[in-house]
C-alpha positions in Angstrom: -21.6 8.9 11.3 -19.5 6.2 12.9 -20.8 4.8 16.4 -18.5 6.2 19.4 -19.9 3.1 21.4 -17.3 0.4 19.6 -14.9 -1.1 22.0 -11.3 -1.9 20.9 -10.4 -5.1 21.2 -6.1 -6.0 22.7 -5.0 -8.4 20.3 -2.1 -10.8 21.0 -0.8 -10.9 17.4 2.3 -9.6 15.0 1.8 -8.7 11.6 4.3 -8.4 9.1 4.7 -6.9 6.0 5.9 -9.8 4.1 2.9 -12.0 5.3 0.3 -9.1 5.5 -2.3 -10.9 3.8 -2.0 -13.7 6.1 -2.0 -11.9 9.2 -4.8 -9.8 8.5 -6.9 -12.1 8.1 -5.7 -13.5 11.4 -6.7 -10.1 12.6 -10.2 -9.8 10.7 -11.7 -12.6 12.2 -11.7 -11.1 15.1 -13.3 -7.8 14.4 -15.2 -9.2 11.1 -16.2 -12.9 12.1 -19.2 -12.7 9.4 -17.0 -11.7 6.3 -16.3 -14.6 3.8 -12.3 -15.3 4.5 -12.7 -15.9 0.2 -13.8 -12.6 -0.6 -11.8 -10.7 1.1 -9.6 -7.8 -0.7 -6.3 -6.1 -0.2 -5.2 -2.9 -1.1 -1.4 -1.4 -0.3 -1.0 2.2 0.6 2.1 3.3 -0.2 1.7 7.4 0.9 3.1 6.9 4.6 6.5 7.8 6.2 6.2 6.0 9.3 4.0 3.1 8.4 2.8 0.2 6.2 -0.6 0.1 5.8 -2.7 -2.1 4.3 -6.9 -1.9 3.4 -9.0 -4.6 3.7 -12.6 -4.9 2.2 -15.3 -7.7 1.1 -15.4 -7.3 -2.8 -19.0 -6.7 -2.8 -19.0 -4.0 0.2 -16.1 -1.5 -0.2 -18.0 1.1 1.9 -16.6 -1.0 4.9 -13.4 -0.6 4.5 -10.9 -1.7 7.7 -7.1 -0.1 7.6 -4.7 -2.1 9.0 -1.1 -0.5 9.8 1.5 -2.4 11.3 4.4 0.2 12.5 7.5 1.3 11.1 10.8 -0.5 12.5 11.9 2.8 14.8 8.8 4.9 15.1 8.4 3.8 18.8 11.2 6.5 18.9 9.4 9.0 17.8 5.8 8.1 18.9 4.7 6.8 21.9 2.0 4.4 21.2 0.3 3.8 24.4 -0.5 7.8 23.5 -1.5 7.3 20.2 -4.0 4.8 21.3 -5.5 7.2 23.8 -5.8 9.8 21.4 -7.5 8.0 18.8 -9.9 7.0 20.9 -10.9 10.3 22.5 -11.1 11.7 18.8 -13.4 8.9 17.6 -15.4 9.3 20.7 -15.8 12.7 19.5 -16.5 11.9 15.7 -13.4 13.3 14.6 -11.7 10.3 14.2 -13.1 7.0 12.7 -13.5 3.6 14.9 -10.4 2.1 16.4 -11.8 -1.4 15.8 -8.5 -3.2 17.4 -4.6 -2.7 18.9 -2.5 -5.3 17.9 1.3 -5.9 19.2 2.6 -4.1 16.1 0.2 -2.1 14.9 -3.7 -1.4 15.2 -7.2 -1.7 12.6 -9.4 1.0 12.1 -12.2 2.3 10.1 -11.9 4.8 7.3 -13.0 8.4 6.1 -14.0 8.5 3.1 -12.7 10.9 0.5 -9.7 12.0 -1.0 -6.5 13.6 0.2 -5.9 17.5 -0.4 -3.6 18.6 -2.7 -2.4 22.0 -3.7 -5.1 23.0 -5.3 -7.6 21.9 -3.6 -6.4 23.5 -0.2 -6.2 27.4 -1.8 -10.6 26.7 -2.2 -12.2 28.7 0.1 -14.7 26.4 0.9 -12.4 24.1 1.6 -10.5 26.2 3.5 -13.7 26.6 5.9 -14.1 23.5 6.3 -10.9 23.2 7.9 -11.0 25.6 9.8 -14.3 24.8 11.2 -13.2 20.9 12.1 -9.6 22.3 13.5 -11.8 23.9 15.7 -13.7 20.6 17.1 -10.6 18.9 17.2 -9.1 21.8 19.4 -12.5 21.2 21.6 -11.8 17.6 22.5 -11.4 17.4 26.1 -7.8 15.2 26.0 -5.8 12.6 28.0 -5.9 13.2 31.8 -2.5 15.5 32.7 -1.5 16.0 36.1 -0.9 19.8 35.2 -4.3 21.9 35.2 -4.5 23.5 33.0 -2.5 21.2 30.8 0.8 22.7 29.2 1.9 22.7 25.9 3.8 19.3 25.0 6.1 21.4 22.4 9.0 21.3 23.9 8.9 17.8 25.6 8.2 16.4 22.4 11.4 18.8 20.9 13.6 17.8 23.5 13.3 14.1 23.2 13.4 14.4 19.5 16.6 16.3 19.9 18.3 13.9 22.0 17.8 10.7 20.0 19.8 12.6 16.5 23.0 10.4 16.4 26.2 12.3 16.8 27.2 10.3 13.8 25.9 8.7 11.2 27.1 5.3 9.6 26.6 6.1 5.7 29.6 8.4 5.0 27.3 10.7 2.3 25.0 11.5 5.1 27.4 12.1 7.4 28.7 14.5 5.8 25.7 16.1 4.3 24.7 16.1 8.0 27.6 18.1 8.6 27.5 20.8 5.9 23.8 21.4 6.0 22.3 20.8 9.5 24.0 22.9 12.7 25.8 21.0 15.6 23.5 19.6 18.2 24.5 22.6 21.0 22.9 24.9 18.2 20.0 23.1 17.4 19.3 23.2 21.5 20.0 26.7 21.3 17.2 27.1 18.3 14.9 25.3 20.4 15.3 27.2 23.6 14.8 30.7 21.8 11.4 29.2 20.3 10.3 28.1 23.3 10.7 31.5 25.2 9.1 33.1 21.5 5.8 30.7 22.2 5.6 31.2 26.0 5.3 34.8 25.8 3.0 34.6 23.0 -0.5 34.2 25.5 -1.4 31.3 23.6 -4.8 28.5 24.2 -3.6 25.3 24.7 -5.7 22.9 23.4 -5.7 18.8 22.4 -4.0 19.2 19.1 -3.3 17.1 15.9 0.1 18.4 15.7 0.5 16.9 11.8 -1.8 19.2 9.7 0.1 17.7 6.7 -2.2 18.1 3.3 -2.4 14.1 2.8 -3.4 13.8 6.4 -6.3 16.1 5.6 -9.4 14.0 3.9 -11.6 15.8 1.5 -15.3 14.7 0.9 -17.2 16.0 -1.5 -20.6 14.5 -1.3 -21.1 15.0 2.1 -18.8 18.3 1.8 -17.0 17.4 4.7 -13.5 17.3 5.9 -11.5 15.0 8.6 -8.2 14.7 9.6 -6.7 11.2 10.0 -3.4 10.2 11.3 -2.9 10.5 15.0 0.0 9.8 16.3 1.4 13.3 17.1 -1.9 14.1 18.4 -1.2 16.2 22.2 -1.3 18.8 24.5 0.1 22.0 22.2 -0.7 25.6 21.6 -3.6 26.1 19.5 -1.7 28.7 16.3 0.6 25.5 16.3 -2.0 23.1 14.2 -2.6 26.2 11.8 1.0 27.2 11.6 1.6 23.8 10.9 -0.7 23.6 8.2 0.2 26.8 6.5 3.8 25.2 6.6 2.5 22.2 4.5 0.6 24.6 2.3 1.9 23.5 -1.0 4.1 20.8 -0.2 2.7 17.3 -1.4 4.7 14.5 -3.4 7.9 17.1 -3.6 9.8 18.7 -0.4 10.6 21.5 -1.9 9.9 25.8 -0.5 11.1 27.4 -3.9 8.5 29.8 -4.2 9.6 29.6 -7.7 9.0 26.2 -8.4 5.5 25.7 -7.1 5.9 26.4 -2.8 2.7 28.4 -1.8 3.1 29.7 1.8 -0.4 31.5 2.0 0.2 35.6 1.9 -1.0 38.2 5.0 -4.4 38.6 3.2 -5.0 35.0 2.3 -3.8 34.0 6.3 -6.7 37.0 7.4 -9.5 34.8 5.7 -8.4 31.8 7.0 -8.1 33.1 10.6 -11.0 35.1 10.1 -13.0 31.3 9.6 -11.2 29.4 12.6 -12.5 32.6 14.9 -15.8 32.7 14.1 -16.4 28.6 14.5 -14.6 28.6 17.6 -16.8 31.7 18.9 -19.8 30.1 17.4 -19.0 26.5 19.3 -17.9 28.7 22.7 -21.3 31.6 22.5 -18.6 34.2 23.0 -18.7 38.1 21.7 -17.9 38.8 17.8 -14.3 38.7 16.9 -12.8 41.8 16.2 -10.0 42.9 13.5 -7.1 42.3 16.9 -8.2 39.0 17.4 -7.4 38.0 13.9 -4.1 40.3 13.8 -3.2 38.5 17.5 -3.8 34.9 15.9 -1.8 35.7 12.8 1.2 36.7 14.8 0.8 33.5 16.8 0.1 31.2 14.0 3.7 32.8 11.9 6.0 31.9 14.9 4.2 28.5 15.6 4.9 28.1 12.0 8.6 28.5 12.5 8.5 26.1 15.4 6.9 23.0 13.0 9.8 23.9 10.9 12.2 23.3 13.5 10.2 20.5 15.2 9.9 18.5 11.7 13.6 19.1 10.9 14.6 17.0 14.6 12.3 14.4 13.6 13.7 13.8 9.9 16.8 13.5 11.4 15.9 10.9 13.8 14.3 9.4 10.8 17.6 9.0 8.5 19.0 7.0 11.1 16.2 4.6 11.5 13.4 4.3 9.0 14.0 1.9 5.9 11.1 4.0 3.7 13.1 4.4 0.8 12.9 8.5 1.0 15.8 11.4 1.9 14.8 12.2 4.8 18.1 14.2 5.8 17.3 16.2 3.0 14.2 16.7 3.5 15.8 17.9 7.3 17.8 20.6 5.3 15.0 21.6 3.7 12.7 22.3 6.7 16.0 23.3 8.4 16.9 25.8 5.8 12.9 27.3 5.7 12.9 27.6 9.8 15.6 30.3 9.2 14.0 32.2 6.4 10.8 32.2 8.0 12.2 32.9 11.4 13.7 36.3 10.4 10.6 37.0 8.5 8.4 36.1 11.5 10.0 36.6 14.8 10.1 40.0 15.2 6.4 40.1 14.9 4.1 42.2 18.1 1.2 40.9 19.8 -1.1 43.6 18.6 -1.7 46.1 21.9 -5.1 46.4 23.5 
């Protein structure tokens, strides 16, 4: 288990993607001053939609593996990374996020979790599955960033509102405009959207909790050996309500490499029964880590009504946020697409969800 003890270091230095090798090991020997500069490997990651990141390692010790990401030209639009540093380290200081070794001026170097990234597959195994649940549940435990509001309120809307605000009116490539026009509403709807969810979530009675708030399947690490499973990627992490992280994640279900929620072309969204287990497994760890009473059939049938229409919300929420993203990002990927996508799922699962009761006691 890493050691919560490591203190980051502030460096004054800017990496660049073009000159990555360079720089990291400008960064390196600071927070590896015994590795041999002339063993040192590099490995690209090319997975992220925000980020570059690179891996470094000494040939003969892979184990110790440092990630260095230097940050997407935009993202400080989307992410505030004075926040992101915060959160990482509260989450490493509780072990469920590994070492923040260093912050640089564009970007930061960190240790690693070993394993591999769920797929598909791999997230409909019930063990699996309890895993999760059982380390959503530690994460939801971490006491997080010092809020002038006791207790603290969820960040939902804040985060929707600012997101909301920085969509262009227009955009410069012609074919997006007017795919942006055809597909995605007008701005005065979208605000509309966003005030009826968050009237749907405030009278839902929800927990909130410190929250990853990007319970994406590649953002979900898998280890075998040690039958463990982390979460990694931070930089959402905040204030929410607690079904959010779990609607969230039931969202991703079965989306991986390809956007795409055809239920006839491979989309899972995990059925009422399949939902029950999983529930059934967060409530039981968090009673077990809080010593409270057995949970009963309501609590799961309460959480599963909460968990559906925080669903519909991380549809929305992730819709605003590829929209900001065709404007700025140069990853080579659709995002506006993608936009239409989550746009076009908020809807259906909206009118499948929303008219869902707290179950009476």
């Amino acid at each position: 288990m890493f050691s919560s003890q490591i203190r980051k270091l502030d460096l004054d230095i800017s990496a660049s993607v073009t000159s990555f090798e360079k720089d990291s090991r400008r960064i390196l020997k600071q927070i590896r001053p015994n590795w041999d500069t002339d063993k040192i490997c590099f490995k690209v990651f090319t997975d992220g939609f925000m980020n570059s990141m690179f891996g470094c390692y000494v040939e003969d010790n892979v184990d110790d593996l440092i990630l260095i990401r230097i940050y997407g030209q935009g993202t400080e639009i989307l992410i505030n990374r004075e926040e992101e540093l915060e959160a990482f380290s509260l989450l490493s200081a509780a072990g469920c996020a590994p070492p923040l070794y260093c912050a640089f001026n564009n970007g930061m170097a960190y240790g690693f979790f070993p394993g591999i990234p769920l797929d598909s597959e791999s997230v409909q195994d019930p063990k699996i599955q309890r895993l999760i649940a059982k380390e959503l549940v530690r994460i939801h435990k971490v006491q997080g960033p010092r809020t002038s509001e006791v207790p603290p309120k969820s960040e939902y809307k804040k985060k929707a509102l600012s997101w909301l605000e920085a969509i262009p009116s227009h955009y410069d490539d012609p074919t997006q405009q007017i795919v942006f026009e055809k597909e995605i509403p007008p701005k005065a709807e979208l605000k509309n959207e966003l005030d009826e969810i968050v009237r749907t979530l405030e009278g839902l009675n929800m927990d909130v909790v410190f929250s990853h708030n990007d319970t994406f399947l590649k953002n979900i690490i898998y280890n075998e050996q040690e039958e463990t499973v982390h979460f990694i990627d931070y930089e959402y992490a905040s204030y929410n309500y607690e079904a959010f992280d779990i609607g969230n994640h039931f969202a991703e279900f079965g989306v991986v490499d390809k956007v795409n929620y055809n239920p006839y072309q491979g989309h899972r969204y995990p059925d009422k029964n399949e939902q029950f287990r999983w529930l059934r497994n967060y409530l039981e760890y968090k009673h077990e880590a809080e010593g409270s009473p057995a949970i009963t059939e309501q609590d799961v049938e309460r959480l599963y009504v909460q968990t559906n229409k925080c669903a519909c919300a991380s549809h929305f929420l992730w819709t605003l946020w590829a929209l900001v993203q065709t404007q700025y990002s140069l990853i080579p990927f659709n995002f506006l697409q993608y936009a239409s996508s989550r746009m076009t799922e908020y809807y259906k699962r909206k009118k499948e969800f929303f008219h869902l009761e707290l179950p009476t006691t």
